[in-house]
Backbone as CSV, one residue per row, in Angstrom:
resi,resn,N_x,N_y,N_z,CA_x,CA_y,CA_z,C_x,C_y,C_z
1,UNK,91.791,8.308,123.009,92.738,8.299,124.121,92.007,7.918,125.396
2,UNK,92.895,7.507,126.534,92.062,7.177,127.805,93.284,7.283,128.570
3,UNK,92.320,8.328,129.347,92.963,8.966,130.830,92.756,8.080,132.256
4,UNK,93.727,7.363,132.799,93.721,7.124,134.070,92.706,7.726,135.021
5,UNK,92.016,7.442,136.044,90.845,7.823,136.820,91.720,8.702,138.176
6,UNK,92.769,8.196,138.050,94.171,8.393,138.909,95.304,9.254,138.581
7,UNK,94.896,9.847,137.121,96.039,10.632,136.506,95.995,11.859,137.347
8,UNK,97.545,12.887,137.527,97.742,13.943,138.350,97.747,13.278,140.080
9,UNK,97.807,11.991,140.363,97.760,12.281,141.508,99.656,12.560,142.077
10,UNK,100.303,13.162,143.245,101.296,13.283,143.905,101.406,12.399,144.881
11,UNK,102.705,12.368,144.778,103.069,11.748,145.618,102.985,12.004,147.392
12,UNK,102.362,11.347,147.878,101.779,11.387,149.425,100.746,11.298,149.003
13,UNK,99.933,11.268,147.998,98.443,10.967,148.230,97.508,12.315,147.610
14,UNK,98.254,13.698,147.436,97.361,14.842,147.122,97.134,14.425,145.764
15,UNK,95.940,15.207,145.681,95.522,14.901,143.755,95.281,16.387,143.544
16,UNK,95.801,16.547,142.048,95.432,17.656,141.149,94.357,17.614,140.757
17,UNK,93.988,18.918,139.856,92.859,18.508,138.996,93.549,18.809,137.444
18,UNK,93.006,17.980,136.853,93.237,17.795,135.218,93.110,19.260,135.005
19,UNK,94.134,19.472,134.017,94.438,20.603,133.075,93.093,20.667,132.023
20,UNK,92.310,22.057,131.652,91.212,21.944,131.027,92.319,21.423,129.646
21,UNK,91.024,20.854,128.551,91.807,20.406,126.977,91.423,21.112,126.351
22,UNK,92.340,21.469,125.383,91.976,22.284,123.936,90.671,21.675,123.157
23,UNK,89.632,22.871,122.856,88.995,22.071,122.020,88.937,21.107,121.536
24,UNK,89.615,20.959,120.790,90.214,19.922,119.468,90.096,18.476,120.293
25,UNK,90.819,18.604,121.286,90.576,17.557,122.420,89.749,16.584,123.033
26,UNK,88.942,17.864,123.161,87.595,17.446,123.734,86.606,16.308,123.238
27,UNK,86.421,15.341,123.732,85.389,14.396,123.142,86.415,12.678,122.921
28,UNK,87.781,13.440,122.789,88.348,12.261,122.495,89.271,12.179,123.714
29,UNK,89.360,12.570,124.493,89.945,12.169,126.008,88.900,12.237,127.082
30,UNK,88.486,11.017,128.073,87.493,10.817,128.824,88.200,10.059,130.422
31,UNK,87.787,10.493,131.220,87.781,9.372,132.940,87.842,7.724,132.243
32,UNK,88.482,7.311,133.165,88.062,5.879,133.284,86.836,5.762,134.310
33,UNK,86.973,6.742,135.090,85.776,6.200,136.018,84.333,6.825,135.935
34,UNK,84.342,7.439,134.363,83.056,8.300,133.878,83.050,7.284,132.910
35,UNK,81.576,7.435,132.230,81.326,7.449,130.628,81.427,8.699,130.052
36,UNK,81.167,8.198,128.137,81.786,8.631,128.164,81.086,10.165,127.622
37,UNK,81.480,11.933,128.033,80.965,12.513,127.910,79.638,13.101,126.956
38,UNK,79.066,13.958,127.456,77.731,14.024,127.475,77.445,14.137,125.525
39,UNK,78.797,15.052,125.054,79.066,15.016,123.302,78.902,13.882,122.540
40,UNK,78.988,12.907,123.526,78.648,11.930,122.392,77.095,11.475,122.040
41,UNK,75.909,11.852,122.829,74.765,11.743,122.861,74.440,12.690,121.661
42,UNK,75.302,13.396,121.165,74.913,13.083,119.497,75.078,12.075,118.426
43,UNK,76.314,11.453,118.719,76.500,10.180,118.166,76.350,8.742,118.270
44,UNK,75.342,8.915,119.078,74.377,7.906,119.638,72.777,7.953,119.474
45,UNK,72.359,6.443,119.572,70.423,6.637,119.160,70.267,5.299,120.156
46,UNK,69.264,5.444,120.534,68.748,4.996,121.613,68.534,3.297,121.473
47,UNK,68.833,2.828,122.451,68.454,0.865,122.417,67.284,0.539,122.099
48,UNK,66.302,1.894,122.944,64.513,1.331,122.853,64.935,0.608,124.202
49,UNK,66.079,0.683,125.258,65.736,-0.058,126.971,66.684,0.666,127.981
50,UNK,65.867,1.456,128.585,66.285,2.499,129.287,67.343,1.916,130.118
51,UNK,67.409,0.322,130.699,68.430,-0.061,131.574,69.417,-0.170,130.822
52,UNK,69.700,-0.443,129.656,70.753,-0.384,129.079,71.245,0.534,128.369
53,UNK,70.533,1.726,127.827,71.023,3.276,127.916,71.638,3.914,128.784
54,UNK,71.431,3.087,129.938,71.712,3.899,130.780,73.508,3.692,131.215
55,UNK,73.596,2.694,130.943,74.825,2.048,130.833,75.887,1.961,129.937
56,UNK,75.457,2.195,128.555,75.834,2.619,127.140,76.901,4.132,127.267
57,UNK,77.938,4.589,127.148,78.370,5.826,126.408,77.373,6.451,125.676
58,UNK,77.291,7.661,126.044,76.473,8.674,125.199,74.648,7.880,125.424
59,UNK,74.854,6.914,126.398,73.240,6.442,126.456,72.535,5.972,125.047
60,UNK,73.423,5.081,124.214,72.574,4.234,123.615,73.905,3.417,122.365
61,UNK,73.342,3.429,121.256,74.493,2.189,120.654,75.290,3.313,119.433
62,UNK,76.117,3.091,119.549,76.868,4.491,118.384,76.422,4.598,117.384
63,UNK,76.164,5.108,116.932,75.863,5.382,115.258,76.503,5.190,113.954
64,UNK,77.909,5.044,114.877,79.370,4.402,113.883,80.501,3.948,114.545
65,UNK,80.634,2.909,113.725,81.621,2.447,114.476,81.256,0.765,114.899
66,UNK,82.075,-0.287,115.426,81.766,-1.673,115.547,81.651,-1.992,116.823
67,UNK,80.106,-2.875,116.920,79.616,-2.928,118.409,79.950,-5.039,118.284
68,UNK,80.565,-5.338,119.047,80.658,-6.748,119.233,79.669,-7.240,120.130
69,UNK,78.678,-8.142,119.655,77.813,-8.964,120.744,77.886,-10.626,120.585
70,UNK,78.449,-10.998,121.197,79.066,-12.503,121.359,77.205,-12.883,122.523
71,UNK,77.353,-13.904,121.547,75.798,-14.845,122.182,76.458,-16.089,122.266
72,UNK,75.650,-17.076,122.947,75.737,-18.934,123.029,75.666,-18.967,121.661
73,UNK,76.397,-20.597,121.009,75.981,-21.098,119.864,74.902,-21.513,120.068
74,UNK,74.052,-21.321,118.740,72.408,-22.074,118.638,71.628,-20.885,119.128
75,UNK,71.984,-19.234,119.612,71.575,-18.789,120.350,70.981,-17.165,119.583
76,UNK,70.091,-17.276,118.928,69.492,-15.785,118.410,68.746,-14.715,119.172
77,UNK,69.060,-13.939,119.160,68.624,-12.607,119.742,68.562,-11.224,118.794
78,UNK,68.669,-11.101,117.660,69.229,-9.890,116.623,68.070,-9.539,116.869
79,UNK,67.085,-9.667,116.500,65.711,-8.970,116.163,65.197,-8.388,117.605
80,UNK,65.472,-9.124,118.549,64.768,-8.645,119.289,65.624,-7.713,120.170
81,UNK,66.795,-7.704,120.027,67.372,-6.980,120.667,67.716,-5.613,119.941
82,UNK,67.814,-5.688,118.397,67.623,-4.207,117.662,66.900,-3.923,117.252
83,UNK,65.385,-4.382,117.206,64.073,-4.065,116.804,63.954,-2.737,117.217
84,UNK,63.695,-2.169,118.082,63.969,-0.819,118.667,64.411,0.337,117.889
85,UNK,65.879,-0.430,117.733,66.457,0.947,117.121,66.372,0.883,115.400
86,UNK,66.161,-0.448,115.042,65.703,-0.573,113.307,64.462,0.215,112.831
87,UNK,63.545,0.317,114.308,62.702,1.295,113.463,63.008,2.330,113.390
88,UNK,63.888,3.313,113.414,64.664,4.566,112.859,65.109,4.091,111.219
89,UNK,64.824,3.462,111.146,65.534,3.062,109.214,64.034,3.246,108.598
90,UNK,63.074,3.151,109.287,61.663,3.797,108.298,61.686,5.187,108.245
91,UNK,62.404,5.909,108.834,62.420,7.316,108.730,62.901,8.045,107.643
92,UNK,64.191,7.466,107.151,65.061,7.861,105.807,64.913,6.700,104.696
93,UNK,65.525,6.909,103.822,65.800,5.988,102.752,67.197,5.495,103.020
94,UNK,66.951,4.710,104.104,68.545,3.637,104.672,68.053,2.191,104.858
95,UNK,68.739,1.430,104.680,68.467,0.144,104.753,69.544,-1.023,106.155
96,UNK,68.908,-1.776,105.909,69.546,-2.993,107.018,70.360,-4.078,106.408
97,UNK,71.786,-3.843,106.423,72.425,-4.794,105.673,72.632,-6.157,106.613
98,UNK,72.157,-7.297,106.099,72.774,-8.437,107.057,73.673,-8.989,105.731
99,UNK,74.890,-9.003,106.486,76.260,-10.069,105.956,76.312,-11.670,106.404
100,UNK,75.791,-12.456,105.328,76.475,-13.781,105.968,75.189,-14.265,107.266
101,UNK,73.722,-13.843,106.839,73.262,-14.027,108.483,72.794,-15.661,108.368
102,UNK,72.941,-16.581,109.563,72.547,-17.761,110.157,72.049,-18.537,109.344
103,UNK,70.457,-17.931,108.963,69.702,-19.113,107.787,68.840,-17.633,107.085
104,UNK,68.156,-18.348,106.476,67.398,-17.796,105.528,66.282,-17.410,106.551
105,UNK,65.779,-15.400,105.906,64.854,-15.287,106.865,63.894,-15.455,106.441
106,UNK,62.618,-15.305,106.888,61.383,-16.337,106.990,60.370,-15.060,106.828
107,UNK,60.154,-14.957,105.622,59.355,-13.482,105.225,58.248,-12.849,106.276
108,UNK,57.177,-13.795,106.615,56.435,-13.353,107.797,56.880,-13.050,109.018
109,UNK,57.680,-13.783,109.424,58.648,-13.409,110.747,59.123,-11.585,110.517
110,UNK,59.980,-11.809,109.528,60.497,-10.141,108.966,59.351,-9.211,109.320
111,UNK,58.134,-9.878,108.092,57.135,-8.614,108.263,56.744,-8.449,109.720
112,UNK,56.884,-8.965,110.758,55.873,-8.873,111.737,57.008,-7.361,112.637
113,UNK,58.404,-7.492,112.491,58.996,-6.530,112.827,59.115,-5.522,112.636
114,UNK,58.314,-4.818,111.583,57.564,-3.576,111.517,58.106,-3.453,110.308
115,UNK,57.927,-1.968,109.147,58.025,-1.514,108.521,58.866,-1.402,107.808
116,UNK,60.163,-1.603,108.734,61.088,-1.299,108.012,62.184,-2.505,107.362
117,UNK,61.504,-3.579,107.253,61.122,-5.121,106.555,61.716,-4.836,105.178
118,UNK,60.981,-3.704,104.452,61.247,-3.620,103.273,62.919,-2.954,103.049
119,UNK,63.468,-2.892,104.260,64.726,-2.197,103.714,65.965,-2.791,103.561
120,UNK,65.349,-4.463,104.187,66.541,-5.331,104.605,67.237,-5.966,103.371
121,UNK,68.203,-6.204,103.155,69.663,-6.219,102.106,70.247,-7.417,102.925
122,UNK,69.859,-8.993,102.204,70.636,-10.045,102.496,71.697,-9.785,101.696
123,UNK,73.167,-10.249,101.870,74.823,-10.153,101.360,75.278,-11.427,101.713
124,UNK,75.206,-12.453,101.001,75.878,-14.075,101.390,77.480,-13.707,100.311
125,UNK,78.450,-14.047,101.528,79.665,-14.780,100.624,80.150,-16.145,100.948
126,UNK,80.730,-16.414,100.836,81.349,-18.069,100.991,82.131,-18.485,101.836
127,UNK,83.337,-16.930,101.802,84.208,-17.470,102.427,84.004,-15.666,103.691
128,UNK,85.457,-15.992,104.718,85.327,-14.790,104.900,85.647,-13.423,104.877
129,UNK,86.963,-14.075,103.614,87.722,-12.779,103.320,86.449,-11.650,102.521
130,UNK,85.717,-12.609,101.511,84.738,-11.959,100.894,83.425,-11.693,101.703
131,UNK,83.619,-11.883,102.805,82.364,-11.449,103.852,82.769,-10.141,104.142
132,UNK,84.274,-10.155,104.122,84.633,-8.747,105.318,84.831,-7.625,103.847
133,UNK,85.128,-8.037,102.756,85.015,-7.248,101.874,83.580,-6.577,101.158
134,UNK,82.432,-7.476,101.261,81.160,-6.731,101.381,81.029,-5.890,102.322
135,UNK,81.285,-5.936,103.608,80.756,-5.027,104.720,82.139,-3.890,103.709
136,UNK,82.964,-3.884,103.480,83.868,-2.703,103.755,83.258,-1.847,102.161
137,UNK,82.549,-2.808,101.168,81.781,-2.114,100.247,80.904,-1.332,100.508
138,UNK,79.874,-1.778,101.347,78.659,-0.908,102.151,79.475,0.311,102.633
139,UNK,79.833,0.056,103.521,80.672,1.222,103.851,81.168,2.402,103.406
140,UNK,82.428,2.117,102.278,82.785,3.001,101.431,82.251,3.997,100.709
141,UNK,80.611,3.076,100.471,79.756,3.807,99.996,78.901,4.756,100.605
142,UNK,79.072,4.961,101.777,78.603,6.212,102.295,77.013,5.615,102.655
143,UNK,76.736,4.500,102.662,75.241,4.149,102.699,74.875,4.514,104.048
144,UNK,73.022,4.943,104.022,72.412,5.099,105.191,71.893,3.653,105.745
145,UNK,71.704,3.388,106.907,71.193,2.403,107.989,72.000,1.653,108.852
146,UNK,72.224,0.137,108.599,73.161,-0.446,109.835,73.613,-1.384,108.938
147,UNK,74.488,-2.211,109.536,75.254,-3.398,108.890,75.231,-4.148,109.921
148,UNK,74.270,-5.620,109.998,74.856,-6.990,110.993,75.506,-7.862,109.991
149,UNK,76.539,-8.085,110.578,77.359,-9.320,110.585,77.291,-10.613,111.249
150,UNK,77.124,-11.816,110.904,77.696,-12.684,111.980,78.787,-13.580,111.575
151,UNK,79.704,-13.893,112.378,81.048,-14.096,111.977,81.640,-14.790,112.997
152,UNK,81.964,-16.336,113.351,82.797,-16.233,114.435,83.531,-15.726,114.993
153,UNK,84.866,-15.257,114.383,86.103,-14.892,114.709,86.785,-14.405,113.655
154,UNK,87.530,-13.491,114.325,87.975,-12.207,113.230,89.405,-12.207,114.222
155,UNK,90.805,-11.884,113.291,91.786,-11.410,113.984,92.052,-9.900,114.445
156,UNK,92.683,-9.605,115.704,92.948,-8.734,116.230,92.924,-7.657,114.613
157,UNK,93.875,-7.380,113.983,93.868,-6.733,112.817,92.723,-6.391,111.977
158,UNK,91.907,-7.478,111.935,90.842,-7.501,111.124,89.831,-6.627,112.230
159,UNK,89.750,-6.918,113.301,88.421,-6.113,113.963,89.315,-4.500,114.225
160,UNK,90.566,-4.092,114.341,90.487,-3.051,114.057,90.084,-2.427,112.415
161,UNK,90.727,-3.004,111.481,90.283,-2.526,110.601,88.948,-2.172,110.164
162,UNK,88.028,-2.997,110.635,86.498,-2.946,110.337,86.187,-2.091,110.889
163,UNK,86.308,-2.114,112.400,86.061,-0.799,113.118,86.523,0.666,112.698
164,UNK,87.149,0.883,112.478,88.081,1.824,111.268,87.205,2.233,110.451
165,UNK,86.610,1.479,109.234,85.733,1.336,108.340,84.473,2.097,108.311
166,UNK,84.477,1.258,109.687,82.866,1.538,109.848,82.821,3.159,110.649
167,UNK,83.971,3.527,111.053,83.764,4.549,111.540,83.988,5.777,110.673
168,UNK,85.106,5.625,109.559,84.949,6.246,108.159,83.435,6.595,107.692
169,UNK,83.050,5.097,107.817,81.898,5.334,106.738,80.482,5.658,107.293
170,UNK,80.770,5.907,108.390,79.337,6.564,109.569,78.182,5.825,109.495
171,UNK,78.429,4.472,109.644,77.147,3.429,109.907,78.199,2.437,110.886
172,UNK,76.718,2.006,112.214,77.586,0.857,112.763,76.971,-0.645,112.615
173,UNK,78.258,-1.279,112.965,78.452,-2.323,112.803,78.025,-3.636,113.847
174,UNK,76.748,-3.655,113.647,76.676,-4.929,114.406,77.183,-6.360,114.393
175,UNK,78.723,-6.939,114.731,79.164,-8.036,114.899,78.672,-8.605,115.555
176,UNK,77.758,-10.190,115.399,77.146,-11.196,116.501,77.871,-12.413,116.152
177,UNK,78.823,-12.533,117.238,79.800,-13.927,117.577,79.636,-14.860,118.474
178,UNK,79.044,-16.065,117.758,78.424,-16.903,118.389,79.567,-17.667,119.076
179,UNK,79.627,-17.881,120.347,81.128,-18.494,121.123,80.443,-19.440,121.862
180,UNK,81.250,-20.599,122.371,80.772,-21.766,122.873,79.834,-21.400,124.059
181,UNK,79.418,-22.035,124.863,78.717,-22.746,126.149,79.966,-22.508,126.989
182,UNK,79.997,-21.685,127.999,80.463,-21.238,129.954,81.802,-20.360,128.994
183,UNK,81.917,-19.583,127.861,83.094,-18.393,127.596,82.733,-17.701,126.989
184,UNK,82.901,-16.403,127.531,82.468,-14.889,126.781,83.826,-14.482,125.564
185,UNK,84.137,-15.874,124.957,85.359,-15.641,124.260,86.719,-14.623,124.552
186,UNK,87.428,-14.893,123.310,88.658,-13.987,123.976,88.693,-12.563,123.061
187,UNK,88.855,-11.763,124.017,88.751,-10.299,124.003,89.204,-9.850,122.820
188,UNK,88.796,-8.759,122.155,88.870,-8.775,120.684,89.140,-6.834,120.932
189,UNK,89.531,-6.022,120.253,90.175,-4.414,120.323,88.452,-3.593,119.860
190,UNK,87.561,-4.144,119.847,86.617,-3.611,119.242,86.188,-2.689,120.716
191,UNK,85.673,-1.375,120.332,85.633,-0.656,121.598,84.134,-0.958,122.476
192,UNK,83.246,-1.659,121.988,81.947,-1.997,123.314,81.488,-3.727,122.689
193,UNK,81.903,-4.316,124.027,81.709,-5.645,123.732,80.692,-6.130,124.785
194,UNK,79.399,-6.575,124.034,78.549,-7.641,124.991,78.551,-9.098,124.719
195,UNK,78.202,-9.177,125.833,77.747,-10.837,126.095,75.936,-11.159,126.205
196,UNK,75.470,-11.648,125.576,73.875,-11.477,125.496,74.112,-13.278,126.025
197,UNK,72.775,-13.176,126.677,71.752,-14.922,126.421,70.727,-14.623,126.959
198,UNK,69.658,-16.055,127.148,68.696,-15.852,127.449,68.478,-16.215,128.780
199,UNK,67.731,-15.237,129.615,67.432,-15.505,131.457,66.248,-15.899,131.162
200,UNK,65.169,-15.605,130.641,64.033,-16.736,130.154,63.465,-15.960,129.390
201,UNK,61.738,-16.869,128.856,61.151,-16.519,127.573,61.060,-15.012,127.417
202,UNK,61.213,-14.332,128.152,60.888,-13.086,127.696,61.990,-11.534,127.928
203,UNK,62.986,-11.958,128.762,64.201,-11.632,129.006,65.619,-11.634,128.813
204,UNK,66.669,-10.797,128.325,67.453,-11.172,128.083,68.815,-10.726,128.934
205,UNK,69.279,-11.514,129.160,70.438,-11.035,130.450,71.691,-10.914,129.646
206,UNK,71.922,-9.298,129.644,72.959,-8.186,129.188,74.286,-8.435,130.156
207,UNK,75.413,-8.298,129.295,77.234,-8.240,130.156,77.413,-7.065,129.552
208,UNK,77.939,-6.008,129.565,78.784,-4.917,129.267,80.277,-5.599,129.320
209,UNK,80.921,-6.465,128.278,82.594,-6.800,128.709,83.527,-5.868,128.443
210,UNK,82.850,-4.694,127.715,84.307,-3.600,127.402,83.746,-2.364,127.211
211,UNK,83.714,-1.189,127.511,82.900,-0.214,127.033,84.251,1.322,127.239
212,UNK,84.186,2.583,126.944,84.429,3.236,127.297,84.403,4.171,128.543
213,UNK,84.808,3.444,129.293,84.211,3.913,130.737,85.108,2.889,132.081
214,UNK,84.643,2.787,133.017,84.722,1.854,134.149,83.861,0.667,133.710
215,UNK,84.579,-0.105,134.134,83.994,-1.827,134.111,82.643,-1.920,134.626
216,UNK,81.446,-2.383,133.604,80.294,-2.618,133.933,80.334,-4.063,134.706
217,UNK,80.218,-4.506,136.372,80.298,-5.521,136.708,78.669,-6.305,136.792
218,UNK,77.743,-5.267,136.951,76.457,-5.781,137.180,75.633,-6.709,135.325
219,UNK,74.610,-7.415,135.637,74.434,-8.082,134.442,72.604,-7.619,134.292
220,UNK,72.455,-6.987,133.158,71.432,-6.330,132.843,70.043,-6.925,132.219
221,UNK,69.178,-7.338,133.116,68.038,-7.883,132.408,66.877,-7.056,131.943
222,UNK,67.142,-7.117,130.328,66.167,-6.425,129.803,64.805,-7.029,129.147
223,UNK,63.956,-6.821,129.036,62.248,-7.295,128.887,62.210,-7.098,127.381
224,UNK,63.032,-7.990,126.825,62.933,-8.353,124.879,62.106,-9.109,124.341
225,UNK,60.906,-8.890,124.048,59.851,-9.733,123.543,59.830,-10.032,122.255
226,UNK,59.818,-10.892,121.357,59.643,-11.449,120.146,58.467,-10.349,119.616
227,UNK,59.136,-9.996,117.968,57.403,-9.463,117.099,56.473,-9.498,116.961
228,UNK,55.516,-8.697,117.478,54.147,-9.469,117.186,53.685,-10.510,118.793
229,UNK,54.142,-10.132,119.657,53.973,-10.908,120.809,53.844,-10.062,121.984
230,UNK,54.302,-8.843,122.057,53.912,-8.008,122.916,52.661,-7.459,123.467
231,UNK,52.117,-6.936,122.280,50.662,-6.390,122.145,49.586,-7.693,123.073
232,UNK,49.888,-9.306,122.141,49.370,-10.150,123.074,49.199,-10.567,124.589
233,UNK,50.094,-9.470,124.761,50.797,-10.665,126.345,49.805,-9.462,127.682
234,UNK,50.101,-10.372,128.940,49.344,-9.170,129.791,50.427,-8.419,129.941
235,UNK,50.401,-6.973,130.550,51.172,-5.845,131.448,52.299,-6.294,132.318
236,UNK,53.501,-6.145,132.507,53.846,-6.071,133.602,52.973,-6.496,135.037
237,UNK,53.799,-6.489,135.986,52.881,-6.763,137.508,53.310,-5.053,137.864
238,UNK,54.606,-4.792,137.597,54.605,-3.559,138.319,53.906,-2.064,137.230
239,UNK,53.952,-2.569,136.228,53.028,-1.495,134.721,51.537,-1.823,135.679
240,UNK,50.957,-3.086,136.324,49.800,-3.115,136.508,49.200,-2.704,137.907
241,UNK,50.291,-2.584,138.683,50.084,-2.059,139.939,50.150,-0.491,139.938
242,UNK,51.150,0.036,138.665,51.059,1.493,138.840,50.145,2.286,138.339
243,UNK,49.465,1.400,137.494,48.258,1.830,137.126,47.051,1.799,138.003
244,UNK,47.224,1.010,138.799,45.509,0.819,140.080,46.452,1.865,140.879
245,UNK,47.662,2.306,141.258,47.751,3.396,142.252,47.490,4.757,141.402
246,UNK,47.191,4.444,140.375,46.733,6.149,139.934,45.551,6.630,139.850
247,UNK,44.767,5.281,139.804,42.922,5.182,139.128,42.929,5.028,138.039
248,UNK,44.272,4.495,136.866,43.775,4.375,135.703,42.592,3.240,136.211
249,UNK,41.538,3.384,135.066,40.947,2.390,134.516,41.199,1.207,134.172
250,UNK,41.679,-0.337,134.169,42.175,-1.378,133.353,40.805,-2.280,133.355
251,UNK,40.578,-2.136,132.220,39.484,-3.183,131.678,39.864,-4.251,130.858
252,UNK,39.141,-5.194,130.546,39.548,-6.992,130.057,40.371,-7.465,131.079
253,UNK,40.417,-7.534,132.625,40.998,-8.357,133.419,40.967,-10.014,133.476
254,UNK,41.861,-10.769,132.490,41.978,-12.299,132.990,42.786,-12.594,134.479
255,UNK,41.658,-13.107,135.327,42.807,-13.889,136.358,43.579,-12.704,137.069
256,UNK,42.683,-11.545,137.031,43.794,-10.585,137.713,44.693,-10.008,136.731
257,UNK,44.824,-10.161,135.539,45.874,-9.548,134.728,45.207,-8.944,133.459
258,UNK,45.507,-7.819,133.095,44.696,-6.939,132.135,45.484,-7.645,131.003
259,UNK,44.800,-7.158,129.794,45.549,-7.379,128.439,46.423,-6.290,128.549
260,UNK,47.089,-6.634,127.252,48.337,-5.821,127.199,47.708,-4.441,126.159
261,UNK,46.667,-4.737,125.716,46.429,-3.344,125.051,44.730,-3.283,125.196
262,UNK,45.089,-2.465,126.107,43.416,-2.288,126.691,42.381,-1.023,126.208
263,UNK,42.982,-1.129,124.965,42.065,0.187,124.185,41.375,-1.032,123.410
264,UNK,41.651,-2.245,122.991,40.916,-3.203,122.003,39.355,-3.461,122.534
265,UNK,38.099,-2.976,122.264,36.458,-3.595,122.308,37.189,-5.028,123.032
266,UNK,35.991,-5.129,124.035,35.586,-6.280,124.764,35.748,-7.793,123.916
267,UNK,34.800,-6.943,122.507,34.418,-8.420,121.619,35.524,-8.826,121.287
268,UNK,36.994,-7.710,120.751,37.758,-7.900,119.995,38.796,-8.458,121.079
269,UNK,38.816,-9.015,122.273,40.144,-9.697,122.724,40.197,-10.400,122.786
270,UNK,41.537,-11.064,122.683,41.477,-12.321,122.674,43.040,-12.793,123.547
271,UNK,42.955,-14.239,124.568,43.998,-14.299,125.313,44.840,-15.132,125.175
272,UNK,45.857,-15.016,125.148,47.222,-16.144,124.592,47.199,-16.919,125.650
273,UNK,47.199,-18.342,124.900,47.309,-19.382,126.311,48.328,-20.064,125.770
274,UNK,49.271,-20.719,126.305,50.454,-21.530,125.954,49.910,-22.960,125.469
């Protein structure tokens, strides 16, 4: 349900205050001009990017239920944008279902994304009635980890139903809908919809288009680095300035810029040059 930000007000302008809710209630009626309460930060796990937790319901991506992220065509971001939270699937015996994904993945690439490599579950169908009927198999089955999809376009009906599904079956649903060049496509009933692309090599500039809450208008650039490329790279400017205002130590300085992991022997570094 969703309560007006404006509900109880009188006429001339006085406002009430909301009637407390019955238990039972609680959790499923929220502000429009809040997120959404603090109960759901059980049913939530974290992005791995504090600017966009912060912005998230319950501060991070649901745990069930269907998250829509519409990217440019030609335009990948999966890995690096759920790398984060995939490493929670090395913890249990749950796996990473991809439905239908782009091309064939590229085994070293996989491995370099950590551990939990070994849990991933390719699902190719042909068409897409039998795409949407694998995901609703996973499902049914009560399985532990996540499900990505990528799928152009799904009808109004169909993305409630999935969503439905997926919320039955307590795993969520990563939908990535690749939509043309200058449109964040047309609005689809799924309850948190982003818009991802790339602001450059190492950034990715976040839309919030639908969430439970008040309209996210600001656009969120988060610091998404490819596998295996982090460790290489130098620090931050502001990770490297807050470190000389404390007295850390930073040793292996190129050019003014420390390595990015400055516990590695002198002998053992080495510096990425383009």
């Amino acid at each position: 349900m969703f309560c007006s930000p404006h509900f109880g007000l009188r006429a001339g302008g006085a406002s009430i205050s909301p009637l407390p809710l019955p238990s039972h209630l609680q959790g499923r009626v929220w502000r429009g001009s809040e997120l959404l309460a603090a109960h759901a930060l059980t049913n939530t796990s974290s992005t791995g990017f504090a600017l966009l937790d912060a912005e998230l319901p319950g501060r991070g991506w649901p745990r069930q239920g269907l998250i829509e992220i519409g990217v440019p065509e030609g335009f990948h971001c999966e890995w690096r944008l759920l790398q984060p939270a995939l490493q929670s699937c090395v913890q249990s015996p749950s796996h990473v279902y991809l439905v239908t994904p782009p091309a064939a993945l590229q085994a070293a690439g996989v491995a370099a994304l950590g551990p939990f490599w070994r849990s991933v579950v390719g699902l190719h169908a042909p068409r897409l009635a039998d795409a949407l009927w694998l995901v609703e198999q996973v499902l049914q089955a009560q399985a532990d980890g996540i499900v990505m999809l990528w799928i152009p376009h799904l009808r109004n009906d169909q993305v409630r139903r999935l969503h439905t599904k997926a919320e039955a079956g307590g795993l969520p649903v990563f939908w990535f809908r690749p939509i043309k060049s200058g449109s964040s496509g047309v609005a689809t009933p799924a309850p948190l919809r982003l818009w991802i692309e790339p602001h450059d090599p190492w950034h990715l500039a976040v839309r919030i288009l639908k969430r439970r809450a008040q309209p996210c208008e600001k656009t969120l650039l988060i610091r998404a680095l490819p596998a295996g490329v982090k460790d290489a790279l130098p620090l931050p400017r502001e990770q490297v300035l807050a470190a000389r205002v404390q007295g850390d130590s930073m040793q292996g300085d190129v050019h003014g810029w420390p390595l990015g992991r400055t516990e590695v022997q002198s002998t053992e570094r080495r510096v990425l040059t383009a």
